[in-house]
NUVO-851276 format. One record per residue (C-alpha): residue number from 1; residue in one letter; z, x, y. Coordinates in nm, 2 decimals. Example, Ala and Ser with C-alpha at 12.3 -4.5 7.8 and 13.67 -1.06 7.14 Angstrom:
REM NUVO-851276
(1; "A"; (0.78; 1.23; -0.45))
(2; "S"; (0.71; 1.37; -0.11))
//
This chain:
REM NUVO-851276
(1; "X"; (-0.14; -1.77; -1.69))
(2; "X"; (0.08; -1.53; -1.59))
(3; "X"; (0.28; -1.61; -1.26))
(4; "X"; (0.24; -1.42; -0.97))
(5; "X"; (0.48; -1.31; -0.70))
(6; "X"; (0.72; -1.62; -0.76))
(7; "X"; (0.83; -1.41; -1.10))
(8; "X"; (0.99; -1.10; -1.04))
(9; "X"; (0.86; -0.93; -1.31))
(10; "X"; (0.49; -0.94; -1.16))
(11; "X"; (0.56; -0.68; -0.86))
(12; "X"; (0.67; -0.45; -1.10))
(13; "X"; (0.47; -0.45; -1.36))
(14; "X"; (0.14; -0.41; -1.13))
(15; "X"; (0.27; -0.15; -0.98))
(16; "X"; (0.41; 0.02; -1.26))
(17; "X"; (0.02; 0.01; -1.40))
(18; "X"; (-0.14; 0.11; -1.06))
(19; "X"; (0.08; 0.43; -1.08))
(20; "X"; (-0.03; 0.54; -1.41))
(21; "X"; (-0.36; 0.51; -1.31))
(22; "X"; (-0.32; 0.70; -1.01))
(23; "X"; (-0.19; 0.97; -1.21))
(24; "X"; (-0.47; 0.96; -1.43))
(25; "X"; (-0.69; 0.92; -1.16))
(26; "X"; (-0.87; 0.61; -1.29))
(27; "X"; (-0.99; 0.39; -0.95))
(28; "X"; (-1.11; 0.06; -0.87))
(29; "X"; (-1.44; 0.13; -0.96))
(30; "X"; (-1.38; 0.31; -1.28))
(31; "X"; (-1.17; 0.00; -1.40))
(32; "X"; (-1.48; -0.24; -1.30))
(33; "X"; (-1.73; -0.02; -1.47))
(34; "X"; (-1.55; -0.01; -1.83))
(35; "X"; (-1.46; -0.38; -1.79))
(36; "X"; (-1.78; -0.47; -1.69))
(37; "X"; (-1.69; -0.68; -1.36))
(38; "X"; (-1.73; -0.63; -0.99))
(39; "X"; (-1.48; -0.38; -0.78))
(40; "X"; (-1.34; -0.72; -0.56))
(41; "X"; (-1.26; -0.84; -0.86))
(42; "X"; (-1.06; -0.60; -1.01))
(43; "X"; (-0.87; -0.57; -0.68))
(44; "X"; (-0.78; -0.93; -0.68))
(45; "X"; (-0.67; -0.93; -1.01))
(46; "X"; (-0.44; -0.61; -0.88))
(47; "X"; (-0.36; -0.83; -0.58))
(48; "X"; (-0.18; -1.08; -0.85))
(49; "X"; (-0.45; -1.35; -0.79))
(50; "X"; (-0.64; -1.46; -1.15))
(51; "X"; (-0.44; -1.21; -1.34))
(52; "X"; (-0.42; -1.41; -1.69))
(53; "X"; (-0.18; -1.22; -1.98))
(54; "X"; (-0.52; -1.15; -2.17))
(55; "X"; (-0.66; -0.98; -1.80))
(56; "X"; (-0.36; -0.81; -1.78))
(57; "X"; (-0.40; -0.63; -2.14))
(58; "X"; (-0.77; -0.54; -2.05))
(59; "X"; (-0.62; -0.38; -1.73))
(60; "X"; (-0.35; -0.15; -1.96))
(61; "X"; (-0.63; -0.05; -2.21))
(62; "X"; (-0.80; 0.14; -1.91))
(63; "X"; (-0.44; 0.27; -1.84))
(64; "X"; (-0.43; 0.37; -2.23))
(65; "X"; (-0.10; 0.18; -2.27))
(66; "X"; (0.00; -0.17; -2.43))
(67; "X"; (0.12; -0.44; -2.26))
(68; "X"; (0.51; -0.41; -2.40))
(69; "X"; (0.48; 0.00; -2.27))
(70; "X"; (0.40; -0.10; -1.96))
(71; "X"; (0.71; -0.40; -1.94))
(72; "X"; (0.93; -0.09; -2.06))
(73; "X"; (0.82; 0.15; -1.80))
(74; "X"; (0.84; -0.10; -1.55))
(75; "X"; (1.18; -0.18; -1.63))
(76; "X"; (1.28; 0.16; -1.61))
(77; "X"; (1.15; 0.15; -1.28))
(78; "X"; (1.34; -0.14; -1.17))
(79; "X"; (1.69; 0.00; -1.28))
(80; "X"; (1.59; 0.34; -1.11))
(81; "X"; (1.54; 0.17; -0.72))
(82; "X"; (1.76; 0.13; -0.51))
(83; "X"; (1.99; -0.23; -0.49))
(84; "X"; (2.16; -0.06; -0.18))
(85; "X"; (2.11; 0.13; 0.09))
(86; "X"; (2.26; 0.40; 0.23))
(87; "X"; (2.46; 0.38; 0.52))
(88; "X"; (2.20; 0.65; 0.73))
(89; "X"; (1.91; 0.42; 0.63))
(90; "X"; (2.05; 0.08; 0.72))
(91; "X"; (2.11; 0.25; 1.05))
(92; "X"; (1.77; 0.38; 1.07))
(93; "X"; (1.68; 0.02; 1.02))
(94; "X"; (1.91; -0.14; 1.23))
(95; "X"; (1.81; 0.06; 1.54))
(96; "X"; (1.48; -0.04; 1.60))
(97; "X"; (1.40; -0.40; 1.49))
(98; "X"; (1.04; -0.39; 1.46))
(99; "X"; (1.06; -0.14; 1.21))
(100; "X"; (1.35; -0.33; 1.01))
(101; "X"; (1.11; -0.63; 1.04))
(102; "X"; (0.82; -0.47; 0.91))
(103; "X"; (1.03; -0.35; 0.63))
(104; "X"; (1.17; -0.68; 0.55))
(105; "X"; (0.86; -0.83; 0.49))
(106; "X"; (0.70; -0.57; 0.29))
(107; "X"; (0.96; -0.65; 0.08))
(108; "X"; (0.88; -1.00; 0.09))
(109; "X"; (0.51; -0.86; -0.09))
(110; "X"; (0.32; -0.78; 0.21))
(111; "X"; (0.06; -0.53; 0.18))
(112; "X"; (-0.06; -0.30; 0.49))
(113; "X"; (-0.35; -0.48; 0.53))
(114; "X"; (-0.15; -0.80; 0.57))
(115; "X"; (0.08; -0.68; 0.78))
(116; "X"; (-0.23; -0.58; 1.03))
(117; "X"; (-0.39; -0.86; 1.01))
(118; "X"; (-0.05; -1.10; 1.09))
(119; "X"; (0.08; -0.83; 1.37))
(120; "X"; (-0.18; -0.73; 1.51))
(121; "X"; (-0.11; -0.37; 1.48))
(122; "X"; (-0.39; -0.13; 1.55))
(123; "X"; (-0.41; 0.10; 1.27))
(124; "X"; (-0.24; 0.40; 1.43))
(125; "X"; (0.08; 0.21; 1.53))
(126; "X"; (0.12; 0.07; 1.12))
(127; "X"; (0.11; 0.41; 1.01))
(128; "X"; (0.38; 0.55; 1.22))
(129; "X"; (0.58; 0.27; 1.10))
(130; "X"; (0.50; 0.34; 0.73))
(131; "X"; (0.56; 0.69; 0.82))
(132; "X"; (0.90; 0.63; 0.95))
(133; "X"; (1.00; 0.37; 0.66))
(134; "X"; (0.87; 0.66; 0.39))
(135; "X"; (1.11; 0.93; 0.56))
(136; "X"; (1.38; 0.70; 0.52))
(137; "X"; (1.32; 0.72; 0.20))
(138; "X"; (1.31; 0.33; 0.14))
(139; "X"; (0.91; 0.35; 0.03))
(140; "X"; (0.65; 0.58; -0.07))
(141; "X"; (0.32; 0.62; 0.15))
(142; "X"; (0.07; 0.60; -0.06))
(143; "X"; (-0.32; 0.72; 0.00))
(144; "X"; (-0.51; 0.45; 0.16))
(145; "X"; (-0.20; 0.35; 0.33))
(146; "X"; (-0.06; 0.16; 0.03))
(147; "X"; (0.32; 0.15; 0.00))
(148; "X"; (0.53; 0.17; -0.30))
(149; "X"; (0.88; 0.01; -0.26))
(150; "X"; (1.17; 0.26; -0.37))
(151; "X"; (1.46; -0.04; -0.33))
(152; "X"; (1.43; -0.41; -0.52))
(153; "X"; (1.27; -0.65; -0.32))
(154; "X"; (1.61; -0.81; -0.32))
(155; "X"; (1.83; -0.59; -0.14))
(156; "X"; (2.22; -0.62; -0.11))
(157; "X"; (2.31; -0.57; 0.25))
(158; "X"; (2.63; -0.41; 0.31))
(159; "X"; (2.87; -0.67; 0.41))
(160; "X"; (3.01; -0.49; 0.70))
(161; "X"; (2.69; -0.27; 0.75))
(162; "X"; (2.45; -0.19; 1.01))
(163; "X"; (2.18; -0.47; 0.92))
(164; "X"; (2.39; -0.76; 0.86))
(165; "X"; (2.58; -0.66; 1.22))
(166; "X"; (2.25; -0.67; 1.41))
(167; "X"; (2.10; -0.99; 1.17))
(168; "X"; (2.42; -1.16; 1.28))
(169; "X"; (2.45; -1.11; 1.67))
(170; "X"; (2.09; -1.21; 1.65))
(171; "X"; (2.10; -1.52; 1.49))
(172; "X"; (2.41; -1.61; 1.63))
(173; "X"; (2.20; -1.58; 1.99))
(174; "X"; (1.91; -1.77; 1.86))
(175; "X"; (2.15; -2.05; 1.64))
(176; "X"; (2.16; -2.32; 1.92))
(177; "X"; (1.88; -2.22; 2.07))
(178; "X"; (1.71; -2.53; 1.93))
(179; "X"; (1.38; -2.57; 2.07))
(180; "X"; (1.16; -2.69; 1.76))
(181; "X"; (1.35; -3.09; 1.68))
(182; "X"; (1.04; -3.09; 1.38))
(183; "X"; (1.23; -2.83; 1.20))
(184; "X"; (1.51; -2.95; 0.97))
(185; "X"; (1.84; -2.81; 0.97))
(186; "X"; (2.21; -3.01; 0.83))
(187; "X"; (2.56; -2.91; 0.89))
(188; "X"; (2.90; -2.99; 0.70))
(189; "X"; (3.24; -2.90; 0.77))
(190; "X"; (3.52; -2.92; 0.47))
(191; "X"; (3.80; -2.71; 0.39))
(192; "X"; (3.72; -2.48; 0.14))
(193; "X"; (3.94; -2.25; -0.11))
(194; "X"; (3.86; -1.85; -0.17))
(195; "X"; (3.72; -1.96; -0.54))
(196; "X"; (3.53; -2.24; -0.31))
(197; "X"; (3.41; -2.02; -0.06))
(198; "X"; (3.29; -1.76; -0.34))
(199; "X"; (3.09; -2.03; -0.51))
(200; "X"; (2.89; -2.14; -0.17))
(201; "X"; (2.79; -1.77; -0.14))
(202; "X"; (2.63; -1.77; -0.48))
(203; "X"; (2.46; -2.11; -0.38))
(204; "X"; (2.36; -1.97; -0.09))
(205; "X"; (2.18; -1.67; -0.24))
(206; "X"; (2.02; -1.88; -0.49))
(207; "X"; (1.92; -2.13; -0.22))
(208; "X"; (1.73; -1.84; -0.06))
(209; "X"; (1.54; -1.73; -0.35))
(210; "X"; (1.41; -2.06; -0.33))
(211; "X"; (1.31; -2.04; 0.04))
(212; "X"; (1.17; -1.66; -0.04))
(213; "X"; (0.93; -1.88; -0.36))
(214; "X"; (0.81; -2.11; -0.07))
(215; "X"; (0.72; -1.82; 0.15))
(216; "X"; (0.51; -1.67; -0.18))
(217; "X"; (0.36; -2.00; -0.22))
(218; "X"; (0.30; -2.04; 0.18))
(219; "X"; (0.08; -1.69; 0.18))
(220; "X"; (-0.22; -1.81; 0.06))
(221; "X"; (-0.23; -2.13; 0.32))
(222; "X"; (-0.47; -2.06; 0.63))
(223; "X"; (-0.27; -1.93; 0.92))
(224; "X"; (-0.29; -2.22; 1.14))
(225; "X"; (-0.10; -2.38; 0.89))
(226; "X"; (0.21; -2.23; 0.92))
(227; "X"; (0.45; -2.09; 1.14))
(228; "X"; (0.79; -1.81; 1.15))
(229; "X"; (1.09; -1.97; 1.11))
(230; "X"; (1.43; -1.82; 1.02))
(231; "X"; (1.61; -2.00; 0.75))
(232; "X"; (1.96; -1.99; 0.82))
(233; "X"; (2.29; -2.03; 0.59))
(234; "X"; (2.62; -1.94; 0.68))
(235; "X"; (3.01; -2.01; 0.67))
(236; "X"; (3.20; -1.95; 0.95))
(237; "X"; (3.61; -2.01; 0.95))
(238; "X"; (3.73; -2.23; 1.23))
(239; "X"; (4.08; -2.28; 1.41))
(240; "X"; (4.13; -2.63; 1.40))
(241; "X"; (4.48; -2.61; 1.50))
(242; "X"; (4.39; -2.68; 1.88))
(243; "X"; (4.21; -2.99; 1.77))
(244; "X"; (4.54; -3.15; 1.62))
(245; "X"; (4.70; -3.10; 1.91))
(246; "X"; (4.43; -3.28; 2.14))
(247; "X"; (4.47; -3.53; 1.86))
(248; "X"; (4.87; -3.57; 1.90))
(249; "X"; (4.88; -3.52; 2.24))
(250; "X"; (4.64; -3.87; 2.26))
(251; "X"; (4.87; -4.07; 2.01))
//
């Protein structure tokens, strides 16, 4: 079977196809008709869920295309998005943080509907958020208040920029704010070199890859099953110089 959000690949290529058909103007309920098969279930095939390789190559005939076209075309659209922002639209983000978290976890897969359903957001409210996010030019509003993203779902951060400022003063308020004891969390403190310090920031983006495959995983559990938590990794230089001097000043 093919796998689903956890590989990269799948995003892409199901929306690659969904675009084509759009601009063939193939629906739903053509698809189902010359397949054979209800409407829901061509949508949760589209949705990722069921979508074996030989389901897959059904869904591409309707399109007119084979399955290796369609991994091309989706490549091509992967190299064309963006892997950084701007600096004007990581400020747009940064200054209101409801709209950078609704972006952040429609790049974590989230549909509209999802995103309704979780927030709570009546209708109205979503799509002036989707309408903001598409004029920053970071998705595409589709009809039926689809999106389509126009960055990777991974997206580099400028180091010094707007978003990781903001992430960072919030965290940094909520870091010792430890009010769950359930949730885990581990500490170490060792004196690292440049080379060092280089390697824990490639652990630490593979680490979160991993935390972003749980969350994929998580989405189908029942809601009262799970809760927001924010998964935290970070190095932070100390002084220690004014600890060796408590320490001589005791001998």
């Amino acid at each position: 079977m093919v796998r689903q959000e956890s590989n990269s690949q799948m995003p892409l290529l199901v929306s690659s196809l969904k675009r084509m058909l759009r601009m063939r103007g193939i629906g739903y309920r053509d698809i189902a008709q010359t397949l054979g098969v209800s409407e829901p279930t061509i949508k949760r095939w589209f949705a990722g869920k069921a979508l074996t390789v030989e389901r897959l190559e059904r869904l591409c005939a309707c399109a007119d295309v084979s399955l290796i076209e369609l991994v091309e075309l989706a490549t091509r659209d992967a190299d064309a998005r963006l892997r950084q922002l701007t600096l004007a639209q990581e400020q747009g983000l940064a200054e209101d943080h409801e709209l950078a978290f609704i972006f952040v976890i429609i790049l974590r897969g989230w549909s509209p509907a999802e995103l309704w359903a979780e927030q709570g957001l009546d209708p109205a409210t979503l799509v002036r958020f989707l309408a903001r996010l598409d004029k920053l030019r970071v998705i595409d509003l589709l009809p039926g208040n689809e999106v389509r993203l126009l960055t990777v779902r991974n997206v580099e951060w400028r180091k010094d920029g707007p978003m990781r400022t903001q992430m960072a003063q919030w965290l940094k308020a909520r870091s010792f704010a430890r009010d769950n004891s359930c949730a885990p969390w581990s500490a170490e403190m060792v004196k690292l070199s440049d080379a060092s310090l280089n390697r824990v920031e490639d652990m630490s983006r593979e680490f979160m890859r991993n935390i972003r495959l749980l969350g994929e995983v998580d989405r189908a559990t029942s809601v009262d099953q799970k809760a927001w938590y924010t998964v935290l990794v970070s190095a932070d230089q100390i002084d220690m110089r004014g600890f060796h001097q408590k320490l001589k000043a005791k001998a």
